[in-house]
C-alpha positions in Angstrom: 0.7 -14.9 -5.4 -1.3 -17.8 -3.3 -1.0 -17.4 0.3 1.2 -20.0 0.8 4.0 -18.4 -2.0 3.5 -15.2 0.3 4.5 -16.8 3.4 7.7 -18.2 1.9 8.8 -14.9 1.0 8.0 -13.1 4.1 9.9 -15.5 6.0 12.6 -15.4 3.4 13.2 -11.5 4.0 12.6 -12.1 7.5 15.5 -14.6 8.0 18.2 -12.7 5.2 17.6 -10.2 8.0 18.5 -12.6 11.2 14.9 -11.6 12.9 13.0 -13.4 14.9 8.7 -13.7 14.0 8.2 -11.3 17.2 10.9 -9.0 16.1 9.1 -8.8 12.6 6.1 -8.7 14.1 6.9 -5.5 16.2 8.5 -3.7 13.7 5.1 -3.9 11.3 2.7 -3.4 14.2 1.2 -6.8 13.8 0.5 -10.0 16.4 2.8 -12.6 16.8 0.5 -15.1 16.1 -0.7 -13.1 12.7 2.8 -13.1 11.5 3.3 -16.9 12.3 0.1 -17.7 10.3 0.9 -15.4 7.3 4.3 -17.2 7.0 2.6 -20.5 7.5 -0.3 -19.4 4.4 -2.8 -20.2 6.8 -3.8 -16.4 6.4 -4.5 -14.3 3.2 -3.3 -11.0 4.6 -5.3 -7.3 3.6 -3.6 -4.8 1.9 -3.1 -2.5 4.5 -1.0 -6.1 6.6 1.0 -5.9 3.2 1.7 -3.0 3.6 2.6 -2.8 7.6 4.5 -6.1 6.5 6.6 -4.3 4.2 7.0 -1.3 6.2 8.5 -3.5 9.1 10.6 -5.1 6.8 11.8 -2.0 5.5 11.1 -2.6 1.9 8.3 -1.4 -0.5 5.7 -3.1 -1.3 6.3 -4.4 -4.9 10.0 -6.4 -3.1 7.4 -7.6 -0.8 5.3 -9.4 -3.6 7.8 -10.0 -6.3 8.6 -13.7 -7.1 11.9 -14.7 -8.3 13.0 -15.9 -12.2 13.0 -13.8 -14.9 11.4 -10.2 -15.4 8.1 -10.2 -16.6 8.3 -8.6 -20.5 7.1 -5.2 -20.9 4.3 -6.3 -23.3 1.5 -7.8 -20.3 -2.1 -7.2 -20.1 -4.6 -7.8 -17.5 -8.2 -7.9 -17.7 -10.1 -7.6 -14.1 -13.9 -8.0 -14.6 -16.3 -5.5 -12.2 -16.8 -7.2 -9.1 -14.2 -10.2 -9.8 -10.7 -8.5 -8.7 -9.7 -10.5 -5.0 -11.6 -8.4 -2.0 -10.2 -7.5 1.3 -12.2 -6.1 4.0 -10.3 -3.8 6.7 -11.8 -1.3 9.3 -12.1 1.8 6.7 -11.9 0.3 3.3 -13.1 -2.6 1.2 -10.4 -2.9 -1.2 -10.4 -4.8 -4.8 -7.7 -5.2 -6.2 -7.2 -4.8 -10.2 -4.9 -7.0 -12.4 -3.9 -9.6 -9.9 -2.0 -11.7 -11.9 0.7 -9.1 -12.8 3.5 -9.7 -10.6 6.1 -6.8 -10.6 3.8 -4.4 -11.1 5.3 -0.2 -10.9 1.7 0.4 -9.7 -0.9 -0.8 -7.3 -4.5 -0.6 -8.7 -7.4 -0.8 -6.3 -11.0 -0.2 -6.5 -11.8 1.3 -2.5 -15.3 1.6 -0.8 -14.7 4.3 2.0 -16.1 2.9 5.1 -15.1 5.2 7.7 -17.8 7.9 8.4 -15.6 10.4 10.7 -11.8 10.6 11.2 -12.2 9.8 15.0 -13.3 6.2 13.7 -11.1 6.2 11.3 -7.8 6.0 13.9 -4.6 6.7 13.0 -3.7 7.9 9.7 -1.6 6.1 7.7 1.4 6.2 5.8 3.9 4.3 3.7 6.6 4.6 0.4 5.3 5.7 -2.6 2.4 8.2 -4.0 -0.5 7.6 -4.9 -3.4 9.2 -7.1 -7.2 9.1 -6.1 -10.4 9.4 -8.4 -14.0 9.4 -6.9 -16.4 7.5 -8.7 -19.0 7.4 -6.4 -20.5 9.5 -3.6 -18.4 12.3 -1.8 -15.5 11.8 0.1 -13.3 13.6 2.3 -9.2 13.2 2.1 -6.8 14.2 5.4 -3.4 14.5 4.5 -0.8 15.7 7.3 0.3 19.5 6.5 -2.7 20.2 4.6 -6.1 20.7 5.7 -9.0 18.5 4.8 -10.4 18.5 1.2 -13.8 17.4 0.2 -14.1 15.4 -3.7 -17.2 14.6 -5.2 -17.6 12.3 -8.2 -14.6 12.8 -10.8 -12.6 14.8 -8.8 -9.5 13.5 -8.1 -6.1 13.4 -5.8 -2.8 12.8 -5.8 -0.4 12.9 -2.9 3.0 10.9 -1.3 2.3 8.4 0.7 4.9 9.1 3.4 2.8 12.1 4.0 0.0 10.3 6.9 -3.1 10.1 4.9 -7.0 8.9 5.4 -10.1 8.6 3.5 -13.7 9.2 4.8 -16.7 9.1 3.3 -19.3 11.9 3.6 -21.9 10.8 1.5 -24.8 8.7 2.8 -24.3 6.5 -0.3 -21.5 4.1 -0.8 -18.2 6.1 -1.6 -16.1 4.3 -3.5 -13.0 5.9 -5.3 -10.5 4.2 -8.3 -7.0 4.1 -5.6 -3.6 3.7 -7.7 -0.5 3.6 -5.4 3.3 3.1 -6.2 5.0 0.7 -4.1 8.1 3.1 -3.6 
């Protein structure tokens, strides 16, 4: 979905709701002026704006990014290259995302380098619909999940969790942490 097909479906769900941008833009947490240019497609917006997008809106994220016409038929494949899925950077992650040009997807695929170092920089944890399942594939991480106290996982270990529970990923290695990140939308 190009940036511009984004912002036409943002504003559509924005105005089947009767909201103004700044109500929109309250209810997801993000700037006035960052909602006006996401609806405009004058900004490709990170995952984690998807996802505050969608939150506001009250939807999951898969409503968010369908396109209209016909179902896609159960008999896709994608192919993502190493290093060639679309990056975006965000204050504790640097996401790829894997098979792209699946619309309607019942899961989100990411490949995640885990920036944050300590969960004082890391901010507020975060939450949204869905669950989601973890695998490190490099360095050592260390998952916070609300209710349950922190859990350390080295290479191959894995996670899996629901996201309405707040959640956040450090990394505790002094080499790059990066862990295979596959969410559902609701």
């Amino acid at each position: 979905m190009t940036a511009e097909t984004l912002g036409v479906r943002v504003k559509q769900l924005r105005t089947e709701r009767g909201w103004t941008q700044a109500r929109l833009a309250d209810l997801s947490g993000l700037s006035h002026s960052a909602l006006s240019k996401v609806e405009n497609g004058h900004l490709s917006p990170t995952f984690e704006t998807l996802l505050r997008i969608a939150e506001g809106l009250e939807i999951d994220l898969s409503r968010l990014l369908a396109t209209s016409g016909p179902s896609a038929r159960r008999t896709r494949r994608a192919v993502t290259r190493s290093g060639q899925g679309e990056r975006h950077d965000s204050a504790n992650y640097v996401y790829e995302t894997l098979a792209d040009e699946l619309v309607n997807k019942r899961m989100i695929p990411l490949v995640a380098q885990v920036k944050a170092g300590s969960i004082e920089t890391f901010g507020p944890m975060i939450a949204h619909p869905g669950e989601e399942m973890l695998y490190v594939l490099s360095g050592e991480i260390e998952l916070y999940t609300e209710g349950y106290a922190p859990v350390r996982l080295g290479v191959g270990d894995c996670a899996y969790f629901d996201s309405p529970m707040r959640h956040a990923c450090i990394s505790r290695s002094e080499n790059e942490a990066r862990v295979l990140w596959v969410s559902t939308p609701d």
